[in-house]
BALOBA-1460 file (C-alpha; in Angstrom, 3 decimals):
// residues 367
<rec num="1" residu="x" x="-1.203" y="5.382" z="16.557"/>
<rec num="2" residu="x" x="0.872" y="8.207" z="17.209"/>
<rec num="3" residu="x" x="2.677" y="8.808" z="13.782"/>
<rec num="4" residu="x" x="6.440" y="10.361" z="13.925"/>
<rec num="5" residu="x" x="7.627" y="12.650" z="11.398"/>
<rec num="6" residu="x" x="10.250" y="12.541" z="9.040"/>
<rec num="7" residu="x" x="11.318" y="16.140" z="10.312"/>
<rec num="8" residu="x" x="11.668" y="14.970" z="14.100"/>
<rec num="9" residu="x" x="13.982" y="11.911" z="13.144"/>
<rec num="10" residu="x" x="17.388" y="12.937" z="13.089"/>
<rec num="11" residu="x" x="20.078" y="10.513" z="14.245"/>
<rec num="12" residu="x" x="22.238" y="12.295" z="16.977"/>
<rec num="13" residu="x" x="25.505" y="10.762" z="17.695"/>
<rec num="14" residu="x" x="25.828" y="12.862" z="21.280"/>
<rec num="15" residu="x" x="22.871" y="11.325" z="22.083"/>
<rec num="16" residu="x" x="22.005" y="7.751" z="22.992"/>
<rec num="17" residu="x" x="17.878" y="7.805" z="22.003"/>
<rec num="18" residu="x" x="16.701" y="8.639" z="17.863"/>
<rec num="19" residu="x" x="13.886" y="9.503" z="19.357"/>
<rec num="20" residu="x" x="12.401" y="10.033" z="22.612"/>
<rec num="21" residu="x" x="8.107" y="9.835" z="23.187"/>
<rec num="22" residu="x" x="5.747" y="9.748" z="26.003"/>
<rec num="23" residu="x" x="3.488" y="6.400" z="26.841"/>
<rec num="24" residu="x" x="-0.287" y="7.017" z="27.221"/>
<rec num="25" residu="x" x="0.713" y="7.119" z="30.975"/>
<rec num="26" residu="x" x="2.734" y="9.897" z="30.932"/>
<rec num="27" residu="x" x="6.398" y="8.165" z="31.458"/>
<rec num="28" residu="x" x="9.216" y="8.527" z="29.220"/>
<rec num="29" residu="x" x="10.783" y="6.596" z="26.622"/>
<rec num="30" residu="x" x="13.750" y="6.461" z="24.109"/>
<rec num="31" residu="x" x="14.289" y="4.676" z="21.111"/>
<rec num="32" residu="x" x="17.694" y="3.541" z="20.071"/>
<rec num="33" residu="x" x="19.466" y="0.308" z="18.528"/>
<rec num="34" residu="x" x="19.880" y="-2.605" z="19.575"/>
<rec num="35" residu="x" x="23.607" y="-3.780" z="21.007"/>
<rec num="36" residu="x" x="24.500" y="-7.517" z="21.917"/>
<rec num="37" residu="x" x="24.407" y="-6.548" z="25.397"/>
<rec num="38" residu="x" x="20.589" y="-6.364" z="25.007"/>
<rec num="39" residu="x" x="20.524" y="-10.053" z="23.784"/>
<rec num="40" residu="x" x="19.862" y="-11.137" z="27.553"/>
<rec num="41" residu="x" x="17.189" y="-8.524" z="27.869"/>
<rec num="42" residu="x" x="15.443" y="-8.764" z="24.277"/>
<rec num="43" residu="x" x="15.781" y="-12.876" z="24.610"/>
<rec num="44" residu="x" x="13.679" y="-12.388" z="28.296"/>
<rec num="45" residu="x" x="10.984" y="-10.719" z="26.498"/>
<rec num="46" residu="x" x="10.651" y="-13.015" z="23.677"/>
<rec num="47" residu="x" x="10.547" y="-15.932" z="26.878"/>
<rec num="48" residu="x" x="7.849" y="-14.188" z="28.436"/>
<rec num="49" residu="x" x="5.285" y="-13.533" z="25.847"/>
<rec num="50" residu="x" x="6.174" y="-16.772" z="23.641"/>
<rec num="51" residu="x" x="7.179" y="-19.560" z="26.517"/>
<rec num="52" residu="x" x="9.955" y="-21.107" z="24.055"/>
<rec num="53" residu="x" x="7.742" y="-21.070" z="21.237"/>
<rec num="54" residu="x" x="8.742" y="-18.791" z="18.870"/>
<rec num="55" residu="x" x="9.092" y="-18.832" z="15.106"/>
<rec num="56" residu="x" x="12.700" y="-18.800" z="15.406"/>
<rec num="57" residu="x" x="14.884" y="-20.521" z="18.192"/>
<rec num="58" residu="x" x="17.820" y="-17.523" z="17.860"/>
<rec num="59" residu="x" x="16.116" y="-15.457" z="20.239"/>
<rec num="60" residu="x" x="16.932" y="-17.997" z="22.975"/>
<rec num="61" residu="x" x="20.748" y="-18.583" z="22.406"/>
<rec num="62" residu="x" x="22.273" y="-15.334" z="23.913"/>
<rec num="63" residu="x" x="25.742" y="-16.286" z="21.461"/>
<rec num="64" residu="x" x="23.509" y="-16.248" z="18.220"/>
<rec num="65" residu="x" x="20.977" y="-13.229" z="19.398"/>
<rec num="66" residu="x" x="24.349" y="-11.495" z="19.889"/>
<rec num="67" residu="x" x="25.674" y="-12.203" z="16.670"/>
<rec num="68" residu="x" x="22.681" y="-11.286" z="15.158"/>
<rec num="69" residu="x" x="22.517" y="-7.755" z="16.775"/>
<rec num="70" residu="x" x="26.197" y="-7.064" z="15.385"/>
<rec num="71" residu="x" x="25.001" y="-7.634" z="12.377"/>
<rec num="72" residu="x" x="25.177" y="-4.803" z="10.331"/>
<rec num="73" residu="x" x="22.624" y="-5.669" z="7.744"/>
<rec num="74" residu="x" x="20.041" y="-6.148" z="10.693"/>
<rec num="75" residu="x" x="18.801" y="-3.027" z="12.276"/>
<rec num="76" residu="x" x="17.375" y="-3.388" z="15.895"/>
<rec num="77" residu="x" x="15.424" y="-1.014" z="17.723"/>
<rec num="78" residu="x" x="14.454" y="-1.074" z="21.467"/>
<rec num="79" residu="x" x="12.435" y="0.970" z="23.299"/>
<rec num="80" residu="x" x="13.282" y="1.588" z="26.808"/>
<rec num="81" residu="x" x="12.021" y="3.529" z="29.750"/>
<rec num="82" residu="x" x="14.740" y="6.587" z="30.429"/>
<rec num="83" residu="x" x="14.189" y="6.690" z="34.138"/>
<rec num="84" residu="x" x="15.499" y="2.712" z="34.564"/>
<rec num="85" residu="x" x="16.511" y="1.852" z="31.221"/>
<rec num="86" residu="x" x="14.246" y="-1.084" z="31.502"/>
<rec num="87" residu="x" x="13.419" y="-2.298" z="27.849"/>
<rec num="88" residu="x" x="9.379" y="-2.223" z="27.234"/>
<rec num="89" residu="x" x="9.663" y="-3.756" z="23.869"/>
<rec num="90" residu="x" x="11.840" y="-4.476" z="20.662"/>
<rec num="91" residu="x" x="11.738" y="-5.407" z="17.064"/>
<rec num="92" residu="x" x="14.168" y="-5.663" z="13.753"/>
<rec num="93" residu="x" x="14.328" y="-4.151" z="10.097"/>
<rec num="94" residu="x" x="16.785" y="-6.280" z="7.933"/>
<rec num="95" residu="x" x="17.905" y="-5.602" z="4.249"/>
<rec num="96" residu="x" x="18.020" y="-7.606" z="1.645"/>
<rec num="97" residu="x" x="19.305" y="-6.117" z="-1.455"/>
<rec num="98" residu="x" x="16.313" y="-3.470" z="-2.608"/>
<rec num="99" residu="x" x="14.036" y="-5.278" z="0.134"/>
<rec num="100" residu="x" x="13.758" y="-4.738" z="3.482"/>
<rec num="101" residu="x" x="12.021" y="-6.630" z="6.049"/>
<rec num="102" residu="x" x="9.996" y="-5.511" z="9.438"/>
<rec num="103" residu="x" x="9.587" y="-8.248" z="11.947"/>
<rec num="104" residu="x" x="10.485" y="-9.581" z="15.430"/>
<rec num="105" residu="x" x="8.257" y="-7.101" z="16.972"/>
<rec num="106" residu="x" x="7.417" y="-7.852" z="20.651"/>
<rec num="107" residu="x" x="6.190" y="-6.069" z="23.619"/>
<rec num="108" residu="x" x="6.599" y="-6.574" z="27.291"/>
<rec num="109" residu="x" x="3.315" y="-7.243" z="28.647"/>
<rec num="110" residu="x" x="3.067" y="-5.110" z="31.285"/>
<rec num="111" residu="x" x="4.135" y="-2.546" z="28.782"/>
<rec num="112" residu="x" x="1.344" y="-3.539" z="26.147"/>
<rec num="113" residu="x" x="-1.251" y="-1.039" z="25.620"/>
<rec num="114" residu="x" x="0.608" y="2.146" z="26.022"/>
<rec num="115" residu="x" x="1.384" y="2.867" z="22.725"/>
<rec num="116" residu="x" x="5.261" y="1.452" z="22.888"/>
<rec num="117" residu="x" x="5.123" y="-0.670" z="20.475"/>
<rec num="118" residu="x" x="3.531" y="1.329" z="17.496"/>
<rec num="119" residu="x" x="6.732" y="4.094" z="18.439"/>
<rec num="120" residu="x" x="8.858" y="1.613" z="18.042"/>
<rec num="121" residu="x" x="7.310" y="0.235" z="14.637"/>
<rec num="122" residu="x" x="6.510" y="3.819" z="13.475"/>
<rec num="123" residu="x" x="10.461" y="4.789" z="14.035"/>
<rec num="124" residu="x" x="11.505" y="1.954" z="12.504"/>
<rec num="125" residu="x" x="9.794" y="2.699" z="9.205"/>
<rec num="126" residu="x" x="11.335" y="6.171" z="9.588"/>
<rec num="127" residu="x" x="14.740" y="5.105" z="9.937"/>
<rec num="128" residu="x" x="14.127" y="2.381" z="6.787"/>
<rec num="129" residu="x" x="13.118" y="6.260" z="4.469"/>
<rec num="130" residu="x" x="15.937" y="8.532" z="6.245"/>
<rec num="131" residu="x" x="19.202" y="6.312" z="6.772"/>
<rec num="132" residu="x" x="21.826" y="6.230" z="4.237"/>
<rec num="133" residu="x" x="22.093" y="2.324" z="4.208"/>
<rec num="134" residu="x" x="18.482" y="2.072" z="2.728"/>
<rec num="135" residu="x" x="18.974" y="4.825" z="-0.202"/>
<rec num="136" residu="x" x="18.741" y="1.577" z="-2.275"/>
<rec num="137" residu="x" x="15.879" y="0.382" z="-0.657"/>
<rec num="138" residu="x" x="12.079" y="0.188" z="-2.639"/>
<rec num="139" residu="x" x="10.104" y="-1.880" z="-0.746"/>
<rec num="140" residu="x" x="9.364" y="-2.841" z="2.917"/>
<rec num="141" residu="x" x="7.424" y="-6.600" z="3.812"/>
<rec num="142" residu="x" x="6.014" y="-7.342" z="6.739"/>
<rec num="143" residu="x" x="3.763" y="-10.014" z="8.279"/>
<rec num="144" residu="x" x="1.212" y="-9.685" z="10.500"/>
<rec num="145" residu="x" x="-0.261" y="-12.343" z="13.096"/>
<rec num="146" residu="x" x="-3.847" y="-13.315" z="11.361"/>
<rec num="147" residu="x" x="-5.799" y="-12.950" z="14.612"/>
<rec num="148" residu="x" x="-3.793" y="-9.269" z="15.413"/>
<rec num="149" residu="x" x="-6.636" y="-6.720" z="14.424"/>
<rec num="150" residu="x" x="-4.009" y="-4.038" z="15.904"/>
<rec num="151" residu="x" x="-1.130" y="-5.074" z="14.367"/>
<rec num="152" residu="x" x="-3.273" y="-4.997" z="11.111"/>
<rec num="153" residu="x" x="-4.089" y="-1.281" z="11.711"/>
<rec num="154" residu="x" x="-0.711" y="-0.459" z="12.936"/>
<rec num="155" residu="x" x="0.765" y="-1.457" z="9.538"/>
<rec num="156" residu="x" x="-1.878" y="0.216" z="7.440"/>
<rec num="157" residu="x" x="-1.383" y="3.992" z="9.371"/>
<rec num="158" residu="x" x="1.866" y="3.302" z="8.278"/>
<rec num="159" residu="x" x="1.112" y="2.657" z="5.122"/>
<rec num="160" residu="x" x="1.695" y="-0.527" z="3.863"/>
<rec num="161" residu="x" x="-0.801" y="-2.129" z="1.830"/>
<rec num="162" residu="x" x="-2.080" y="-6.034" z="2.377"/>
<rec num="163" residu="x" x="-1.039" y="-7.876" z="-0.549"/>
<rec num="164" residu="x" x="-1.964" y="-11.363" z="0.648"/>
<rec num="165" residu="x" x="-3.399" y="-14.026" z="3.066"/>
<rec num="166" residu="x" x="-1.759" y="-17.715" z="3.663"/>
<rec num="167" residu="x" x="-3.290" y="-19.989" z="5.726"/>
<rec num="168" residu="x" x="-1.003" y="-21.802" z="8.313"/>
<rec num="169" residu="x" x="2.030" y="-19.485" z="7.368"/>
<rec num="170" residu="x" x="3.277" y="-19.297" z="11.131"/>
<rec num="171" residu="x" x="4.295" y="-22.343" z="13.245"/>
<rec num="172" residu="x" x="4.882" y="-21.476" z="17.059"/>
<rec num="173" residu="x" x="6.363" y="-24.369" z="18.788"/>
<rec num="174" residu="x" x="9.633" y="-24.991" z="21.103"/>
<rec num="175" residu="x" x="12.512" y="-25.547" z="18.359"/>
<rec num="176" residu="x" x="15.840" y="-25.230" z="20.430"/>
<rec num="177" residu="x" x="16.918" y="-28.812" z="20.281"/>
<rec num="178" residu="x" x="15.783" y="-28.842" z="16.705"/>
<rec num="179" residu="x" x="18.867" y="-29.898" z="13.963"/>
<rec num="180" residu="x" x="18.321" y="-29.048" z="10.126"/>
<rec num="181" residu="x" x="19.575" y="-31.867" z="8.776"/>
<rec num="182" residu="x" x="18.687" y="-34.382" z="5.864"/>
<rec num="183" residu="x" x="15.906" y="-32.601" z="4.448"/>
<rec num="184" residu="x" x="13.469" y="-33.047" z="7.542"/>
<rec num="185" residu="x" x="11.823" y="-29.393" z="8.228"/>
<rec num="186" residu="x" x="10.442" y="-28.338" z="12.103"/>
<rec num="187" residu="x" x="6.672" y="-30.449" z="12.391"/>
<rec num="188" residu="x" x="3.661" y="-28.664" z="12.471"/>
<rec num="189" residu="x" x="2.565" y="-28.112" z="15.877"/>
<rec num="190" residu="x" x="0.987" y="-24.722" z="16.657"/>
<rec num="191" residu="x" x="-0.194" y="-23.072" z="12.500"/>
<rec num="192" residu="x" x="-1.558" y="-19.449" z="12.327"/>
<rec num="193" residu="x" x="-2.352" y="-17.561" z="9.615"/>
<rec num="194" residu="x" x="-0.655" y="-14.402" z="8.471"/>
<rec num="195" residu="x" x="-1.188" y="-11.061" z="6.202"/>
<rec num="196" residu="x" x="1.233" y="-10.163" z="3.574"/>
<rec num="197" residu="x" x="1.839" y="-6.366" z="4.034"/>
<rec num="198" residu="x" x="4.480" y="-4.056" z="1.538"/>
<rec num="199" residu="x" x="5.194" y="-0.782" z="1.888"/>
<rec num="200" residu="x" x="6.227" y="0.434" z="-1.088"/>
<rec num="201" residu="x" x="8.517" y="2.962" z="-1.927"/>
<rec num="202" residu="x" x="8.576" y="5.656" z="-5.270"/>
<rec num="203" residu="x" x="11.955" y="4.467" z="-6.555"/>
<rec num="204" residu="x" x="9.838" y="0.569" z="-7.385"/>
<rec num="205" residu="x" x="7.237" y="2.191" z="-9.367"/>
<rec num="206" residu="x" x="9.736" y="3.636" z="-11.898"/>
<rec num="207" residu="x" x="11.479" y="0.252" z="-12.029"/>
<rec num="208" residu="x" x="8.497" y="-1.914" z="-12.535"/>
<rec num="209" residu="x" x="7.064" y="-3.075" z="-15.752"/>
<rec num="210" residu="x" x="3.852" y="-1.877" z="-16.757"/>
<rec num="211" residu="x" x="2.642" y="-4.661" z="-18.928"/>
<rec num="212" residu="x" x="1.083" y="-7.724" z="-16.942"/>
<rec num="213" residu="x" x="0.335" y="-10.802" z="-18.092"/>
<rec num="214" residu="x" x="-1.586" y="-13.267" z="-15.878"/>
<rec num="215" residu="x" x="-4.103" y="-16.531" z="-16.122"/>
<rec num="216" residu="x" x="-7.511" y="-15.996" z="-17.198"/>
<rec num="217" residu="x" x="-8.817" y="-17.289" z="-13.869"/>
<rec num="218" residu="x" x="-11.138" y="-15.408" z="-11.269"/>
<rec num="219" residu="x" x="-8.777" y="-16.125" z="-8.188"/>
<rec num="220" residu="x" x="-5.962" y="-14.243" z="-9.906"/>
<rec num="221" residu="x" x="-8.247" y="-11.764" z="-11.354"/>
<rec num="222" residu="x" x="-9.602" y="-11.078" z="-7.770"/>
<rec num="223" residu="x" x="-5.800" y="-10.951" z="-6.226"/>
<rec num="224" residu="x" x="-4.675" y="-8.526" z="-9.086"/>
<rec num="225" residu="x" x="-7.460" y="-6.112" z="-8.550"/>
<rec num="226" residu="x" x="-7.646" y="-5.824" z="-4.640"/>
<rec num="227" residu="x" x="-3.834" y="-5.174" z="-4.660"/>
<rec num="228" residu="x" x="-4.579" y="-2.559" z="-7.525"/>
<rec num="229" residu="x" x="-7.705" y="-1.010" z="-5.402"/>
<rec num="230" residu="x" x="-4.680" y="-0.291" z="-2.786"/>
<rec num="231" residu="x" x="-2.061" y="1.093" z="-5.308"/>
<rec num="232" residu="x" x="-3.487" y="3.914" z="-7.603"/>
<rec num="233" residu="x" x="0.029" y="3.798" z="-9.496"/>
<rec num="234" residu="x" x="-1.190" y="0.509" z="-11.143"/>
<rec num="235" residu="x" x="-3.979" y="2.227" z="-12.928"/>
<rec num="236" residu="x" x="-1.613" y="2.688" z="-15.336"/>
<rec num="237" residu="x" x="-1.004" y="-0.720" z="-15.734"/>
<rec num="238" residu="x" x="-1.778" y="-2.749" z="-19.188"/>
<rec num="239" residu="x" x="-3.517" y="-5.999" z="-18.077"/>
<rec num="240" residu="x" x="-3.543" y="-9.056" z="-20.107"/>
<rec num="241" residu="x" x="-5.222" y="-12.456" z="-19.895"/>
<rec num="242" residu="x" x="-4.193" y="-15.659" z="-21.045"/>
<rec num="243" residu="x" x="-4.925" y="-19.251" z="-20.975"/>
<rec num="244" residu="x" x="-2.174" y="-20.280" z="-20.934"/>
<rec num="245" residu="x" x="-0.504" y="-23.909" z="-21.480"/>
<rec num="246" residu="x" x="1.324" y="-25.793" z="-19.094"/>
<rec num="247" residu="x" x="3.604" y="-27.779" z="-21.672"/>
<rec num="248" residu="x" x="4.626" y="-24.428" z="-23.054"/>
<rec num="249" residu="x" x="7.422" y="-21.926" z="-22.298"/>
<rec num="250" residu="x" x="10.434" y="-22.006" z="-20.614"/>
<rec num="251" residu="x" x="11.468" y="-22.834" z="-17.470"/>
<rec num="252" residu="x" x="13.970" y="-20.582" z="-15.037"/>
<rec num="253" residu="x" x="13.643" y="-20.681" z="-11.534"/>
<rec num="254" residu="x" x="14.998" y="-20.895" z="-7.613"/>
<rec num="255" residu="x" x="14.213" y="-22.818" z="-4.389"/>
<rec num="256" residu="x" x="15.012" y="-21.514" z="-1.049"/>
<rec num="257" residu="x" x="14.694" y="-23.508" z="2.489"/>
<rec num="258" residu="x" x="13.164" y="-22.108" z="5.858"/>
<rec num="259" residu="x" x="13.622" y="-25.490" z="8.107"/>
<rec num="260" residu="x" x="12.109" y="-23.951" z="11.346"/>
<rec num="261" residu="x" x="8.956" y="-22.355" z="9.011"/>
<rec num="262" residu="x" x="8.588" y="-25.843" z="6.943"/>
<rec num="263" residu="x" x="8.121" y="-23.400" z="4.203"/>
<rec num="264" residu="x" x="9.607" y="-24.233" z="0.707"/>
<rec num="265" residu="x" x="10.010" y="-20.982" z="-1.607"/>
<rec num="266" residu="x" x="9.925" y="-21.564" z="-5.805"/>
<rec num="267" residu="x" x="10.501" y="-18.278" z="-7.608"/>
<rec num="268" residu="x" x="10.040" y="-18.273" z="-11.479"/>
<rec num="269" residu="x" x="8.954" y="-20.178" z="-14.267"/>
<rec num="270" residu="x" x="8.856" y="-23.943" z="-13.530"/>
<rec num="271" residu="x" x="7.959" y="-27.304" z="-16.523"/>
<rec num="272" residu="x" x="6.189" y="-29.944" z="-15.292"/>
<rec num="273" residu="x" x="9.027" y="-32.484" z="-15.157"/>
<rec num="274" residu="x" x="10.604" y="-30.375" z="-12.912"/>
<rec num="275" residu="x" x="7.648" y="-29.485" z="-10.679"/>
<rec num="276" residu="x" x="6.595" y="-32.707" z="-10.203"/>
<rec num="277" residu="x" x="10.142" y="-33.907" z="-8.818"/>
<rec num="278" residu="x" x="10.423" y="-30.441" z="-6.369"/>
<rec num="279" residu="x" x="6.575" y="-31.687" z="-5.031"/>
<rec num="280" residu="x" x="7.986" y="-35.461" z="-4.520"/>
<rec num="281" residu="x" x="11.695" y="-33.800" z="-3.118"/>
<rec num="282" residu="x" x="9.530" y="-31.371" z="-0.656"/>
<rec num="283" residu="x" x="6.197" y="-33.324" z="0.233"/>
<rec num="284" residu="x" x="7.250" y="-33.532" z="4.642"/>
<rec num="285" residu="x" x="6.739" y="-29.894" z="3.976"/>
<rec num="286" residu="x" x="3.975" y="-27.931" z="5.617"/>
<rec num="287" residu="x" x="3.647" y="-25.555" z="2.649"/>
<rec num="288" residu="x" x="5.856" y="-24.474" z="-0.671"/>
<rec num="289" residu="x" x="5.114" y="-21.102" z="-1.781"/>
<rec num="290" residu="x" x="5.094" y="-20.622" z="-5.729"/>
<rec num="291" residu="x" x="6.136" y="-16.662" z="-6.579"/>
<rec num="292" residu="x" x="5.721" y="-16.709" z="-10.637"/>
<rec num="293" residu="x" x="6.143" y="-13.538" z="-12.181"/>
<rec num="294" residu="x" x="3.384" y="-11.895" z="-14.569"/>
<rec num="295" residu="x" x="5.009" y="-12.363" z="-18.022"/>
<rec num="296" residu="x" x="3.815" y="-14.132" z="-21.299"/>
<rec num="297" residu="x" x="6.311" y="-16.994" z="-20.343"/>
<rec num="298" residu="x" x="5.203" y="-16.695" z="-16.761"/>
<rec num="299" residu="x" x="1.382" y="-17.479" z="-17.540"/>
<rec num="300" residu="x" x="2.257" y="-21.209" z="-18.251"/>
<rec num="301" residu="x" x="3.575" y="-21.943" z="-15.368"/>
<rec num="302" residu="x" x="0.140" y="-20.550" z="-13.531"/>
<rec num="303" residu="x" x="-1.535" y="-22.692" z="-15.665"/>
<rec num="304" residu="x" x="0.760" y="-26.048" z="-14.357"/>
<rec num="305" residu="x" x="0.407" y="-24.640" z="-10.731"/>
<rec num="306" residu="x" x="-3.481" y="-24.935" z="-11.017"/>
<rec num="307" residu="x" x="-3.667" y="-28.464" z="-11.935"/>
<rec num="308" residu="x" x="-0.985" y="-29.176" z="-9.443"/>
<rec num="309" residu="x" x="-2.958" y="-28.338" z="-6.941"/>
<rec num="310" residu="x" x="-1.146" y="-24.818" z="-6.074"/>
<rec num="311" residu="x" x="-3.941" y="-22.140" z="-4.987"/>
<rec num="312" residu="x" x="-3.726" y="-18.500" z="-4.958"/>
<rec num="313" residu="x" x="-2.890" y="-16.266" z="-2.221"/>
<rec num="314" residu="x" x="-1.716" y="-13.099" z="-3.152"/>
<rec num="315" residu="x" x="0.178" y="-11.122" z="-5.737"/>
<rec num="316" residu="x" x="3.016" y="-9.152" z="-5.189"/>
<rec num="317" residu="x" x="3.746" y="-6.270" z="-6.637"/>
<rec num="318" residu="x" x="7.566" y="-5.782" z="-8.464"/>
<rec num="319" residu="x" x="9.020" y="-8.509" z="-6.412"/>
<rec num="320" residu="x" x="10.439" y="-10.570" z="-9.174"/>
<rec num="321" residu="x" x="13.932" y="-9.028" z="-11.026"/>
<rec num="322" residu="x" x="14.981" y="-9.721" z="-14.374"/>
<rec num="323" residu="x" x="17.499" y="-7.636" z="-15.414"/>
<rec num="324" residu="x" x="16.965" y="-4.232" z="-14.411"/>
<rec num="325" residu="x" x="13.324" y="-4.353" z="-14.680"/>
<rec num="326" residu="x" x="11.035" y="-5.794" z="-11.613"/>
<rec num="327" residu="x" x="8.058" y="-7.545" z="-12.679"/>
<rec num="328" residu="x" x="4.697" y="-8.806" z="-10.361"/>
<rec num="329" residu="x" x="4.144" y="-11.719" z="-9.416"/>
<rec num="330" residu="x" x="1.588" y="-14.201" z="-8.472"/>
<rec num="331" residu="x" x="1.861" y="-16.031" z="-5.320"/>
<rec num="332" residu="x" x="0.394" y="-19.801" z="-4.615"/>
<rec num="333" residu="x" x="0.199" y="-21.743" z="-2.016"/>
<rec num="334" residu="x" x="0.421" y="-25.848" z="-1.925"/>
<rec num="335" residu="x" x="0.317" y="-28.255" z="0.831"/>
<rec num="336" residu="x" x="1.628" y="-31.364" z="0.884"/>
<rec num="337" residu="x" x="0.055" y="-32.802" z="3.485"/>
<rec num="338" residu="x" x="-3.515" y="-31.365" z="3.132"/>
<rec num="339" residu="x" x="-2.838" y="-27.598" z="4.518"/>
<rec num="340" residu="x" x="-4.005" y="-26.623" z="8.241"/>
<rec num="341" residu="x" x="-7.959" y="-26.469" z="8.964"/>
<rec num="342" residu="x" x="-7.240" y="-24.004" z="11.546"/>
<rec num="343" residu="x" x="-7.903" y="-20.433" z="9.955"/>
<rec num="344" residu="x" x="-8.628" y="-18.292" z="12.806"/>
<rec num="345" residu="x" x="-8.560" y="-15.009" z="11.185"/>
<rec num="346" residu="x" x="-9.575" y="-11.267" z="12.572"/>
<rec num="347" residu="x" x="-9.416" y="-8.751" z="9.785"/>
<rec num="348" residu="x" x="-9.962" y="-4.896" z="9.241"/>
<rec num="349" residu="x" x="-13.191" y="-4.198" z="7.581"/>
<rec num="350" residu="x" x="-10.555" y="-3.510" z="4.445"/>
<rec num="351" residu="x" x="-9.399" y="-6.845" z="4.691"/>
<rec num="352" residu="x" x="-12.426" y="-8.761" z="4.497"/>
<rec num="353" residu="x" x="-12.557" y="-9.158" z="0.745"/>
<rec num="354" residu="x" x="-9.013" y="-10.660" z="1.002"/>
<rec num="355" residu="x" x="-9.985" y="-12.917" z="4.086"/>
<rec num="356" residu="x" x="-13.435" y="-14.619" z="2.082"/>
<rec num="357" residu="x" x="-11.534" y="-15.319" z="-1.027"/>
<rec num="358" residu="x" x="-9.234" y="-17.235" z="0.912"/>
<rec num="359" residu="x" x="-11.730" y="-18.943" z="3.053"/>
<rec num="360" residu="x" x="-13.513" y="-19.850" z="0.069"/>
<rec num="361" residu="x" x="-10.933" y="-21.509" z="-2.046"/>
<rec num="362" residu="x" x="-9.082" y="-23.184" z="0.990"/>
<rec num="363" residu="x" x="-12.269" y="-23.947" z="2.992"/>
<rec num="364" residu="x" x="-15.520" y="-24.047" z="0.832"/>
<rec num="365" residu="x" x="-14.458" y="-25.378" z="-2.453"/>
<rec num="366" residu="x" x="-13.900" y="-29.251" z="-3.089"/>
<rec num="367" residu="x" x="-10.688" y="-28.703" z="-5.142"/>
């Protein structure tokens, strides 16, 4: 992967390209943002290399794909040769208060293989450290196909570290005439798994508490100490572990909705009574994600998640805000409907500690 520097990014209003590279062949390129007169041209390329199957149906109605790119907390970047202005390839950053968020990146295949897409990646982690709009901005996620070897390396020259591994996470199928309505989330038709990825920024670590609480359990001691293998700065850490009682502490959580994903979200510290009725409310769901952060109060509710049924797949590191301090926090996985058996998984030789715990709680135990 050709890496850019920091030095040679400098936005140019005179000029229409951030940044302008040369493809393995020789030919030209510039990289610039998106505008909605692209939508026609970024929605082809989606078309091409996804049929109608995408995770999200937006990128096939031109009126919503246009709205999107006028949105100014989404920040679209498309490469395109500067001979023809043909666009090779695409893909979107989008902020979320001190989060930001790398995906939609897609290639034109007769442009794959010549090195467009990592510019276009590499430039828009650039832009994410250097603009103004992302001074705020500690920590970048992105996901990464399960089968994508390349994508896997692309992220980690960049350098992002994998945080986690969930089984089924992606559902490709054709969801334009699909309504959200009445609770009913997008089927399963076509699952894939996907690597959690952060790249995480200096501002976090001075924000982030030190002291971590979590379950006395080998799957979460195994998730906390591959992230830590990947982040030095949480040598410094205080680790504590704890049984744990899942009729004990306090409960204070959220619940978000992703109907075309089937994915439910719970962030926080959940009771039983409560739990039980989000797992009856939520059970035509293909997966609900549990985020609970490390605390003392925290530790019950990974105690509750266990006999629930929840299993671990990752941990994630100063994702959950309370006050002005970010906190861990663990990250589980249940599926209401038994979970995929498809796991087709390629993984960096970094990644294969991460891939067999997985495989062994979701595929070799008898939980």
């Amino acid at each position: 992967m050709a890496v850019l520097s920091k030095k040679d990014f400098i936005l140019q209003e005179e000029d229409l390209y951030f940044q302008k590279f040369l493809s393995k062949e020789g030919k030209e390129y510039g990289l610039r943002f998106g505008q909605p007169k692209d939508a026609k041209n970024i929605s082809m390329i989606f078309k091409e290399v996804y049929n109608n199957e995408y995770l999200t149906p937006l990128v096939y109605d031109l009126d919503l794909l246009r709205r999107e790119l006028s949105d100014k907390s989404n920040f679209w970047f498309v490469g395109e040769s500067i001979d023809d202005n043909e666009i090779a390839g695409t893909g979107l950053i989008k902020k979320n208060r001190y989060i930001a968020h790398a995906s939609k990146a897609v290639t034109r295949k007769k442009f794959q293989g010549l090195g467009v897409t990592s510019k276009i990646g590499a430039a828009g982690i650039i832009t994410v450290t250097k603009m103004p709009q992302f001074k705020d901005c500690l920590r970048l996620n992105i996901e990464v196909r399960g089968p994508q070897v390349r994508a896997q390396k692309l992220i980690k020259n960049s350098g992002a570290i994998p945080f986690g591994l969930i089984p089924a996470y992606y559902n490709y199928g054709d969801k334009r005439a699909f309504k959200t309505e009445n609770n009913t989330p997008f089927p399963p038709k076509r699952e894939e798994a996907a690597f959690l990825y952060s790249l995480i920024f200096n501002g976090l670590w001075k924000k982030r508490e030190k002291k971590i609480y979590i379950l006395d359990n080998e799957d979460f001691i195994f998730f906390h100490d591959y992230v830590k293998f990947h982040n030095r700065k949480m040598n410094q850490d205080v680790l504590s572990l704890e049984r744990g009682k899942k009729d004990k502490g306090y409960e204070l959580y959220g619940v978000s909705k992703e109907y075309h994903d089937g994915i439910v979200s719970l962030y926080g510290s959940i009771k039983e009574k409560s739990l039980n009725n989000l797992i009856k409310t939520y059970n035509k769901w293909r997966i609900i994600l549990w985020r609970i952060p490390t605390t003392q109060n925290g530790v019950h509710s990974m105690a509750l998640a266990l006999e629930k049924g929840f299993n671990m797949v990752g941990y994630d590191v100063g994702f959950n805000k309370m006050n002005s301090t970010l906190h861990d926090s663990v990250i589980l996985a249940y599926y209401p409907n038994g979970g995929s058996q498809v796991f087709e998984v390629n993984y960096l030789e970094e990644n294969k500690p991460l891939f067999n715990k997985v495989r062994e709680i979701f595929f070799s135990r008898v939980n």
